[in-house]
C-alpha positions in Angstrom: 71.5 107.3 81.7 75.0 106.0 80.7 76.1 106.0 84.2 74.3 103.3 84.6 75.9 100.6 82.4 78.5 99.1 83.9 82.2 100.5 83.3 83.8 97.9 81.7 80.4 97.7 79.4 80.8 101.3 78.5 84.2 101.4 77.3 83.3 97.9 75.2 80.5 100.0 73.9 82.8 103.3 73.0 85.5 100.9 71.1 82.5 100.2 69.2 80.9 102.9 68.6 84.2 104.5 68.0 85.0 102.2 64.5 81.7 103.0 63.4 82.0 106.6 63.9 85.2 106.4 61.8 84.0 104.3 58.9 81.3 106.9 58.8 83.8 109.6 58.5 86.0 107.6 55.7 82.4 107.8 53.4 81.0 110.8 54.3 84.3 112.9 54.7 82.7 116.1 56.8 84.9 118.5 58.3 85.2 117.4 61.4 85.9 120.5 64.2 87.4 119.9 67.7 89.6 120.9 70.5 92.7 120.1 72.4 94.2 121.7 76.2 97.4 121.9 76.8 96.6 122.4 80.5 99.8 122.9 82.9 99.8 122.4 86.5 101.8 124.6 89.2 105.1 122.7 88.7 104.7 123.4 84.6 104.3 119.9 83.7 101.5 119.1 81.4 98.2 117.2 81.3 97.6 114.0 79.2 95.2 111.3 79.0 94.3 107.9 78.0 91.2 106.8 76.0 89.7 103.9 76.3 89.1 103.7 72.5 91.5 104.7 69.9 95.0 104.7 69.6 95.8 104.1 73.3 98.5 107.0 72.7 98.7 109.6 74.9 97.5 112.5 74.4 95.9 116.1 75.2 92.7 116.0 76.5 90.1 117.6 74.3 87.3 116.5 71.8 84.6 117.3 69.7 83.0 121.4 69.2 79.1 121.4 69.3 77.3 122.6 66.1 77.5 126.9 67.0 79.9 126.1 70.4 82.7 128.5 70.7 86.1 126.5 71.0 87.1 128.4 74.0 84.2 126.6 75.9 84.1 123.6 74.1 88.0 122.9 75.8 86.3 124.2 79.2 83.5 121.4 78.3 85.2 118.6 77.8 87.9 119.3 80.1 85.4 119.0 82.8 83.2 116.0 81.1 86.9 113.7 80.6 88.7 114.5 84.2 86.3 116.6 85.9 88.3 119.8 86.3 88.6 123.4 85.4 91.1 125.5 83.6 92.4 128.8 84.5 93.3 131.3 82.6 92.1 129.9 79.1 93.0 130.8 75.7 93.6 129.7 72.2 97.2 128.5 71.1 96.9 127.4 67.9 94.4 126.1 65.1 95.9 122.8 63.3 94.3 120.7 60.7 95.3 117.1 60.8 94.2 113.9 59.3 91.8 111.9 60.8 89.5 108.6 59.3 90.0 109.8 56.0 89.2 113.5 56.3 89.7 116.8 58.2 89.9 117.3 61.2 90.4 121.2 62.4 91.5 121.2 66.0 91.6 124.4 68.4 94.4 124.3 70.7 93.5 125.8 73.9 95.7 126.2 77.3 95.6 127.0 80.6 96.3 126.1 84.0 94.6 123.3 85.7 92.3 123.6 88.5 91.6 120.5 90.0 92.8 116.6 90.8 92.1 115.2 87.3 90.7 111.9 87.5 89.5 109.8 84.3 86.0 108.7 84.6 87.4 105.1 84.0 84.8 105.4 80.8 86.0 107.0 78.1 89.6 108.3 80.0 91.4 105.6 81.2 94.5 107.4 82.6 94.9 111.1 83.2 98.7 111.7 84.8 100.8 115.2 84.8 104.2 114.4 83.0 107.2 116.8 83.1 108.0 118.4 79.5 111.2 116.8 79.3 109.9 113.1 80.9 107.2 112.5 78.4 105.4 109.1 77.8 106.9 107.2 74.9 103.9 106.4 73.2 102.7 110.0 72.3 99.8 110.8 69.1 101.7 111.4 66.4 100.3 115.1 66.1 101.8 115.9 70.0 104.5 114.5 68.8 104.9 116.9 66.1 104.0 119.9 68.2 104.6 120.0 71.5 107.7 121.6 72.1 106.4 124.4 70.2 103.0 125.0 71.7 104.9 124.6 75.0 107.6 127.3 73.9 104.7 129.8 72.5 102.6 129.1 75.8 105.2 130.1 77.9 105.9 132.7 76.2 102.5 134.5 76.1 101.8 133.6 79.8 100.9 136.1 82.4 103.5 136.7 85.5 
């Protein structure tokens, strides 16, 4: 059914949909309980995206868990739903809880290796580009910011050979 409206319609409707989603969140204040992939590539570099809502930051692609949804598949979800690919070798990184809209949100960190071309949907991902650890975007999320050389460090580390 949403494939149907128009793309440029769609992302007007996710901006939105987005601001009311987050004054929601400012009143009601549930925790909110989502996921992040640090997905690599052959040459190492790493996966980000562009929403068309939001920041316009870059960041890790990811989103929402389902009500009962394991994290593990929730990352396989929506890595397939934002840039239609797979990941390889999946498995959690990390568990942070950050700030978001006035409340909690507690995000599984998830990484892997890519399988796939990703390609935003032109929807809700606007961009979706492979960027070499040390040739980053300036305009990272705050939280990446924070934390990506570490995740990085502890996912090489715990890779197989």
């Amino acid at each position: 059914m949403l494939r149907l409206i128009p793309r440029p319609l769609h992302r007007v409707l996710l901006v939105q949909a987005h601001r009311v989603r987050l004054v929601w969140w400012r009143i009601r204040k549930p925790l909110l309980l989502g996921c992040r992939v640090l997905a690599f590539d052959g040459e190492g570099r790493i996966l980000l995206v562009r929403h068309s809502y939001g920041s316009g930051r870059w960041m890790l692609p990811g989103g929402g868990i389902d009500r009962g949804e394991e994290p593990l598949l929730a990352a396989l979800r929506e890595l397939a739903e934002e840039i239609a690919c797979a990941l390889e070798d999946p498995r959690e990184l990390a568990v942070i809880e950050e700030p978001l809209a006035g409340t909690v949100n507690r995000v599984h960190v998830i990484t892997g290796r890519v399988r796939g071309v990703p390609q935003g949907d032109g929807r809700e991902i606007v961009a979706a580009e492979f960027f070499a650890p040390d040739a980053l975007p300036p305009n990272l999320a705050q939280q990446l910011e924070r934390n990506l050389a570490d995740w990085i460090r502890t996912a090489k580390a715990g890779s197989p050979t």
